[in-house]
VMD Tcl script that draws the C-alpha trace (Angstrom):
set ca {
  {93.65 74.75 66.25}
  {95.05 77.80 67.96}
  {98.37 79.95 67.51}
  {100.94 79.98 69.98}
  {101.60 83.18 72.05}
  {104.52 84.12 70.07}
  {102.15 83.56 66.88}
  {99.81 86.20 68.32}
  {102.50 88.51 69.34}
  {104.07 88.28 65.97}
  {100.39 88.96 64.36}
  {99.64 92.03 66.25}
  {103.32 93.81 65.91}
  {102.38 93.40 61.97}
  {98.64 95.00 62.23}
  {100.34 97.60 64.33}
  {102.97 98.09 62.19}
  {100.75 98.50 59.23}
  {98.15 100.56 61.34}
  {101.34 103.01 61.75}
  {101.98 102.74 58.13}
  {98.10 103.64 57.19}
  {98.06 106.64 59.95}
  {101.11 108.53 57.88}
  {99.92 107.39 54.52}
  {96.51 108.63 54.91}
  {96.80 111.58 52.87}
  {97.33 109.45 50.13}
  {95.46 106.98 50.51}
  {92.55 109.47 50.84}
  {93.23 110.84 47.30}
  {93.58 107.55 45.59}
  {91.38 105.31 47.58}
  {88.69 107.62 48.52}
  {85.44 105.24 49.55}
  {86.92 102.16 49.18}
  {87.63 99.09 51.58}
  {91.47 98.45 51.36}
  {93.18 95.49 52.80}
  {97.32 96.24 54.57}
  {99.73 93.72 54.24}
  {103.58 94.69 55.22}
  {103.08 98.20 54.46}
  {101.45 97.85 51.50}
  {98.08 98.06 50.07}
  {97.29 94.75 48.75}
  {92.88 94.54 48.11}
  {90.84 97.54 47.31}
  {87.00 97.11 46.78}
  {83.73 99.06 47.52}
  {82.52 96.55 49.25}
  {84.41 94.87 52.55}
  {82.88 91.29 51.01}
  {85.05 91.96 47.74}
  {88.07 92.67 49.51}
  {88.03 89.74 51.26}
  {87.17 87.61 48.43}
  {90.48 88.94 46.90}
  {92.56 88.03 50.30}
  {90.97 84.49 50.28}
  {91.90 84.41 46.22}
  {95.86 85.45 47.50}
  {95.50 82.92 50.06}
  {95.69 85.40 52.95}
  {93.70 85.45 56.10}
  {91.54 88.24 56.58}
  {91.85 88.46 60.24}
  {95.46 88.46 59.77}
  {95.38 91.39 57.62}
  {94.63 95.17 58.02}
  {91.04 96.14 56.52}
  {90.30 99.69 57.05}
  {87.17 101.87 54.90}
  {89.05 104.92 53.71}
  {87.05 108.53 53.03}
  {87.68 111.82 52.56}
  {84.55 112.55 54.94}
  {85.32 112.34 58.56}
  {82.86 109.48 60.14}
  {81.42 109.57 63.50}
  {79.85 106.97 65.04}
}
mol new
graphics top color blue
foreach p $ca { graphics top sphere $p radius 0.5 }
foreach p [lrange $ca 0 end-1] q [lrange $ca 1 end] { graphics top cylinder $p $q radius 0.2 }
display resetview
């Protein structure tokens, strides 16, 4: 079962919107999250774990879908792939 095109829509203005919200938060989220995985839901950190798997063990615990949420490895170290 798929979402409807205004389902989608609506999905990706909220993982923008919280994308925005990590991009002028990341100074602090740096300092207090510092290699950790943390999970964005409506502005808001709502999972933090060392390891992606925990993370989303806590969004499946909450009854939120990972894909539908913001998972982003924060470190102080700038990573290049």
């Amino acid at each position: 079962m798929g979402v409807s095109e205004m389902e989608a829509i609506q999905l990706l203005t909220n993982i923008e919107r919280d994308q925005d919200w990590l991009i002028a938060n990341l100074d602090y989220l740096k300092k207090n999250f510092d290699q950790k995985f943390i999970a964005i839901k409506q502005e808001k950190v709502i999972a933090v774990g060392t390891l992606m798997e925990d993370v989303i063990k806590t969004l499946t615990v909450q009854n939120l879908d990972p894909s539908e949420t913001l998972i982003y490895f924060i470190s102080k170290v700038a990573i290049v792939l």
